[in-house]
C-alpha positions as CSV (number, residue, x, y, z in Angstrom):
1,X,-3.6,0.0,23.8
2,X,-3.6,3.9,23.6
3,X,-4.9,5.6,20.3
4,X,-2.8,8.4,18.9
5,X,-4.2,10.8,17.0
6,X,-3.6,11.8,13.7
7,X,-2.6,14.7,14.5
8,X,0.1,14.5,16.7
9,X,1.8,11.7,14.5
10,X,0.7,11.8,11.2
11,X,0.1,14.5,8.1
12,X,-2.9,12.7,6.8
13,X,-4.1,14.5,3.5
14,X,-8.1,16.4,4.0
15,X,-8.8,15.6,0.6
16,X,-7.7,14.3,-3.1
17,X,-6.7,17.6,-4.0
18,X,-4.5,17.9,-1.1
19,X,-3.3,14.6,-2.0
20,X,-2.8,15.3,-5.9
21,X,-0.6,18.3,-4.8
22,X,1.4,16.6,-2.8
23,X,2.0,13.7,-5.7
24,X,2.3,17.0,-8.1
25,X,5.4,18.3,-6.0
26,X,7.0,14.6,-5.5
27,X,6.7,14.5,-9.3
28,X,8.3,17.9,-10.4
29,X,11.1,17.8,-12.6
30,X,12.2,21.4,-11.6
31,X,12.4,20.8,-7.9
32,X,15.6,20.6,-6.4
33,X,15.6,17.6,-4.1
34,X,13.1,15.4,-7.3
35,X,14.4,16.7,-10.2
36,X,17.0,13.8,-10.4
37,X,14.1,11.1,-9.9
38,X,12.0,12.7,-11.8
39,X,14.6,13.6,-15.0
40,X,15.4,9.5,-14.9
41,X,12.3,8.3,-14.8
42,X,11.1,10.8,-18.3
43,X,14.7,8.8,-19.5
44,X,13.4,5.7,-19.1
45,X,10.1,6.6,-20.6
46,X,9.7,8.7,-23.6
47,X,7.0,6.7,-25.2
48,X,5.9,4.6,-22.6
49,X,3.1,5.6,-19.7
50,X,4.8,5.1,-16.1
51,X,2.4,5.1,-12.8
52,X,3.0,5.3,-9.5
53,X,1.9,2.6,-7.2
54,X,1.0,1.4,-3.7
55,X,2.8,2.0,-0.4
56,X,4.9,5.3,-1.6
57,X,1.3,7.2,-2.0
58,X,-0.3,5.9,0.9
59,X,2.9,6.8,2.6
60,X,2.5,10.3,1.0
61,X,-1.4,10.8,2.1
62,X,-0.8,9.2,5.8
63,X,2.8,10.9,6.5
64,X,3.7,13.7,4.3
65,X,6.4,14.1,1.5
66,X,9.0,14.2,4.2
67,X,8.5,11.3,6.4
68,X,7.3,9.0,4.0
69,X,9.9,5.9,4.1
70,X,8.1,3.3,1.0
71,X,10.3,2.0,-1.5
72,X,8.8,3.3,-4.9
73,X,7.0,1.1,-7.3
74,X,6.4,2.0,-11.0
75,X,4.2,-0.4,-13.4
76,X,4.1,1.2,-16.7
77,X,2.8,0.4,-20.3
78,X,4.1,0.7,-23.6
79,X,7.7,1.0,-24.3
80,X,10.7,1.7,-21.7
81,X,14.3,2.3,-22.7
82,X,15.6,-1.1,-21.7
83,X,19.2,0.0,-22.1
84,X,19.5,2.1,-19.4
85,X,17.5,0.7,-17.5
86,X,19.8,-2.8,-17.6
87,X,22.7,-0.5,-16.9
88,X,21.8,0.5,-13.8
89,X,19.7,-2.2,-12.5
90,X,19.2,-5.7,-11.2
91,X,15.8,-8.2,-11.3
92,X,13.6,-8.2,-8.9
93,X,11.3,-10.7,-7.7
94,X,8.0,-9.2,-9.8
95,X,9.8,-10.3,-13.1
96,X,10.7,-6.0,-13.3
97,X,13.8,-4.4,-12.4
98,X,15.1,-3.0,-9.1
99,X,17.4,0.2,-9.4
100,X,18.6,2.3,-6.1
101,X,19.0,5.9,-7.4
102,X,19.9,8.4,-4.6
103,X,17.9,8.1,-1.8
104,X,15.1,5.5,-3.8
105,X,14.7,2.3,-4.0
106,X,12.7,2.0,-7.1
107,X,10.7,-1.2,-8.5
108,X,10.1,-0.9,-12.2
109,X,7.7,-4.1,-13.7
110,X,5.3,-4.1,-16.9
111,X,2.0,-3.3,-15.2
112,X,0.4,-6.6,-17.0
113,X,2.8,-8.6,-15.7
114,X,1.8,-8.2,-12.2
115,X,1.8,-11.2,-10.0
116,X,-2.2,-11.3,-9.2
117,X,-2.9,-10.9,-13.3
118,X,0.0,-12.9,-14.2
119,X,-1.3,-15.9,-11.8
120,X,-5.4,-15.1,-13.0
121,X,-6.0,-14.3,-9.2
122,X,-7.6,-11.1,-11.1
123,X,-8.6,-10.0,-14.4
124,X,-6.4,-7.8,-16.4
125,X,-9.1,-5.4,-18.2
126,X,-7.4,-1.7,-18.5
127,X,-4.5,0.1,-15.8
128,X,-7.1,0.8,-13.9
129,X,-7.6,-2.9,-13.1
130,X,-4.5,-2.5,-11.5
131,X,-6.4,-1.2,-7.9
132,X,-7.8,-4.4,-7.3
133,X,-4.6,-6.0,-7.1
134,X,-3.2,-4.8,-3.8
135,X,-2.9,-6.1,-0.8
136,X,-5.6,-3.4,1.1
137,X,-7.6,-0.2,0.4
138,X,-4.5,1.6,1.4
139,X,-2.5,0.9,-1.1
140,X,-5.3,0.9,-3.7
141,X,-4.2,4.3,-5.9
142,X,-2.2,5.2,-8.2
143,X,-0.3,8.2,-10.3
144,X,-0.2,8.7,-13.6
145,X,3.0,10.6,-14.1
146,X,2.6,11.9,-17.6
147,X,-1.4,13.4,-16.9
148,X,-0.3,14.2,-13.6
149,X,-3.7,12.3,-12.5
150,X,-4.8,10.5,-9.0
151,X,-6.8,7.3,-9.9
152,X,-8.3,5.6,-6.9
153,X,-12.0,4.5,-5.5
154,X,-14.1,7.4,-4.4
155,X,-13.7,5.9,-0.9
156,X,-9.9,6.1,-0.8
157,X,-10.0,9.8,1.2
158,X,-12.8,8.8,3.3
159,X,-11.2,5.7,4.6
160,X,-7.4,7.0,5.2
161,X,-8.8,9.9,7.2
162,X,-11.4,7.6,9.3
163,X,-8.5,5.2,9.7
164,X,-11.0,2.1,7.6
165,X,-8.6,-0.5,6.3
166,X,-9.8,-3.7,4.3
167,X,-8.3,-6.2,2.8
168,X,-8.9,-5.9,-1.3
169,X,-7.1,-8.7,-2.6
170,X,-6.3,-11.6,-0.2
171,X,-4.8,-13.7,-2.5
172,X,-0.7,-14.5,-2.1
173,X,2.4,-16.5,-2.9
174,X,2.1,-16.8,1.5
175,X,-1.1,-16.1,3.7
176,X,1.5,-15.6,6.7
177,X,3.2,-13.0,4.9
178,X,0.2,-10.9,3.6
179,X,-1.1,-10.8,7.4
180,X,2.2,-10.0,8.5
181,X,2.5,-6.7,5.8
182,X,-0.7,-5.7,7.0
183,X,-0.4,-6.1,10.4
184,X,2.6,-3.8,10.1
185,X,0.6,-1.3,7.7
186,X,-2.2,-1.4,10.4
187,X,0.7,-0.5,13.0
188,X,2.4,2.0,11.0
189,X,-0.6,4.0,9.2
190,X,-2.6,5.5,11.9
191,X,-5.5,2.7,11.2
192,X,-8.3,3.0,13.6
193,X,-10.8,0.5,12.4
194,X,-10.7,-2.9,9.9
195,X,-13.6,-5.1,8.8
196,X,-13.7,-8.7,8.5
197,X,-12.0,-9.2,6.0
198,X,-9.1,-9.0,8.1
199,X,-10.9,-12.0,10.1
200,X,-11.0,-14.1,7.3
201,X,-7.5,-14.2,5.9
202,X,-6.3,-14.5,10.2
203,X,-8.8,-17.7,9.8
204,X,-7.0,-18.8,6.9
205,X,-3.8,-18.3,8.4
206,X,-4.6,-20.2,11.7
207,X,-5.7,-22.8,9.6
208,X,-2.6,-23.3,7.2
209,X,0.3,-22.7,9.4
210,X,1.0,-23.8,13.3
211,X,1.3,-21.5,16.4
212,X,4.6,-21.9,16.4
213,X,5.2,-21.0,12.5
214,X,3.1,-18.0,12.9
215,X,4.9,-16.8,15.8
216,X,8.4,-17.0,14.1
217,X,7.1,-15.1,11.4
218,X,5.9,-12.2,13.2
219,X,8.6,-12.2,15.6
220,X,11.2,-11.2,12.2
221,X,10.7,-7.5,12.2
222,X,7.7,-5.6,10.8
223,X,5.4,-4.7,13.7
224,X,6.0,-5.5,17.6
225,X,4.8,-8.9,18.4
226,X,2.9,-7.8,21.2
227,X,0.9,-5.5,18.9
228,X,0.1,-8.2,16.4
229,X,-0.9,-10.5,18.9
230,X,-3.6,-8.5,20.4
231,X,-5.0,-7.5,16.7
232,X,-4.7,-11.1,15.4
233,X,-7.1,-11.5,18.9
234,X,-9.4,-9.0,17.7
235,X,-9.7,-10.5,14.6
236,X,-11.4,-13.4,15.9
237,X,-13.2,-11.5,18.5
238,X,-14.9,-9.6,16.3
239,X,-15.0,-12.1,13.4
240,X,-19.2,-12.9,13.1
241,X,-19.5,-9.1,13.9
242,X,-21.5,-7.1,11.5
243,X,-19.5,-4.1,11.5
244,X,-15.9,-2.8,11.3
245,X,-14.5,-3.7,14.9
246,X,-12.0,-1.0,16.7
247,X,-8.2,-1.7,16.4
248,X,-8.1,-0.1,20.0
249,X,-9.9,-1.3,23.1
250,X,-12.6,1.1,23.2
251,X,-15.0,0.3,21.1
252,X,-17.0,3.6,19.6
253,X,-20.8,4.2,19.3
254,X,-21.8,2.8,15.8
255,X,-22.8,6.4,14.3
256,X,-18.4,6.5,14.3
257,X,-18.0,3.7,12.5
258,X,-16.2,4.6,9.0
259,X,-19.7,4.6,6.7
260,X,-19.5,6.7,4.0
């Protein structure tokens, strides 16, 4: 396989501030293409504390505000106007609500009723427990909308410009279906390196479900099967190594390696 770089595909972010002004103009009730978003979600939350979550900032960081394509998930605490929000939406599958407004697909759930704290997979200890919940370091951020405020790990820059993913919380409803999300995030988010962490949950996987069960899945959208072959290969290559191994097939001197 042929590395890209990032920048002839991507608009990875330099650094948090970068990043945080980015989120600040995605947020901004007085510009013209988010001032609708933006004007609903203060509707639906005049007392409560909304946050952004996941995907639609790593999205942001890796691809820019306009070629980011994430579905938008809000977790929030305190109170939200459940009226409106009944109005225009339908239940989704975290318990929350689903609502498509314009161009958005937005998730709304109480952020303590997340699956991973709702099942004990993780302690619920404050919002920010929230980051250990996800499915990879990727997705491990998150906005507060009212302060206007990033709150990640003091990796989080370091890794999405080195290309470093890991898996943070392998734990799942399906095994299958977590490796097959971040297979696709690996395909999708200019990732240049992963540790074994990814080895472990492809163990798991071989383990739980057939060849023929695994290739079904992966063949149902999401990345090309070829590509998720050949990583799912790596993965076990590299499994007992001691360091991150390289999604690609050249494999760099170790002083590259995403160390921080």
């Amino acid at each position: 396989m042929k590395t890209t770089s990032a920048q002839d595909k991507y608009s990875v972010v330099d650094s948090l501030e970068s990043l945080q002004k980015r989120m600040v103009y995605f947020c901004d009730s007085f510009t013209p293409t988010q001032k609708p978003l933006m004007r609903f979600i203060n509707l639906l939350f005049p007392h409560g504390r909304p946050y952004i979550f996941g995907g639609v900032i790593r999205d942001i960081a890796i691809h820019g505000l306009n070629n980011f394509k994430s579905d938008i998930d809000i977790v929030y605490t305190g109170i939200i106007q459940e009226r409106e929000l009944k109005e225009l939406s339908i239940k989704n599958k975290f318990g929350g609500y689903r609502i498509t407004f314009n161009r958005w697909i937005i998730d709304i759930w109480p952020l303590e009723e997340t699956w991973s704290f709702k099942t004990g997979a993780i302690v619920y200890e404050s919002p920010i427990s929230l980051l250990k919940t996800t499915q990879t370091n990727y997705e491990a951020i998150m906005y507060d909308i009212k302060d206007k405020k990033l709150i990640c790990g003091d990796n989080y820059i370091n890794d999405i410009k080195s290309g470093y993913l890991k898996v943070v919380n392998p734990t799942s409803p399906s095994n299958l279906k977590l490796l097959k999300k971040i297979l696709t995030s690996i395909y999708r988010n200019n990732v240049k390196y992963c540790d074994q962490s990814l080895s472990i949950l492809v163990s798991k996987v071989t383990q739980e479900y057939s060849q023929s069960e695994i290739v079904n899945e992966l063949l149902q959208g999401g990345a090309p099967y070829s590509f998720s072959k050949k990583i799912i290969e790596r993965a076990i290559e590299f499994e007992n190594d001691l360091f991150p191994f390289p999604i690609y097939d050249k494999k760099p001197a170790q002083y590259d390696l995403p160390f921080s």
